[in-house]
C-alpha positions, 0 to 999 in steps of 0.5 A: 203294770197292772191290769184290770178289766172293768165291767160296767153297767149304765144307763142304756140311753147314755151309753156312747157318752159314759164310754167317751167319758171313761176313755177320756179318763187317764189309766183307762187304755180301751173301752168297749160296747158290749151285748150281755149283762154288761153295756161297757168293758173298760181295759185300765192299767196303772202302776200300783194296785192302791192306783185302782181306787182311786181310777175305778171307785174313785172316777169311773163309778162317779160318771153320771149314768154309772150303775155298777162296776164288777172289776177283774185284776189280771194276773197276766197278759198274753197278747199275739200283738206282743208275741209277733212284735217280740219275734220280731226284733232284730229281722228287717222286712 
């Protein structure tokens, strides 16, 4: 699974619905309202790197009110989500 977090620029007056519309989007795992440079932080994960065009270029930067995107592939995810849950395989609560 490839991961790719997307920064996204929009129209400040359609923040909430832009981000409803990206999360609809499929690939499209979170979408998070920030402060700073950046009004939208979309978390995408596909199968294939050739599967990034046609989610962020292709999808994303045509939602209305999609200024720019600045896209940043993971090389890997560390998550404490997933190091509680593999710890705890095979212990009953």
């Amino acid at each position: 699974m490839i991961t790719a977090i997307v920064l996204i620029k929009t129209s400040v007056d359609r923040i909430p619905e832009i981000a409803e519309q990206i999360a609809a989007l499929e690939s499209v795992s979170e979408v998070f309202s920030v402060t700073g440079t950046y009004d939208l932080i979309a978390m995408v994960r596909v199968g294939r790197h050739e599967d990034l065009a046609e989610v962020i270029p292709g999808r994303i930067s045509k939602i209305p009110g999609v200024e720019g995107t600045d896209t940043h592939v993971a090389f890997r995810t560390y998550s404490q989500h997933d190091l509680e849950a593999a710890f705890s395989i095979g212990l009953d609560n």
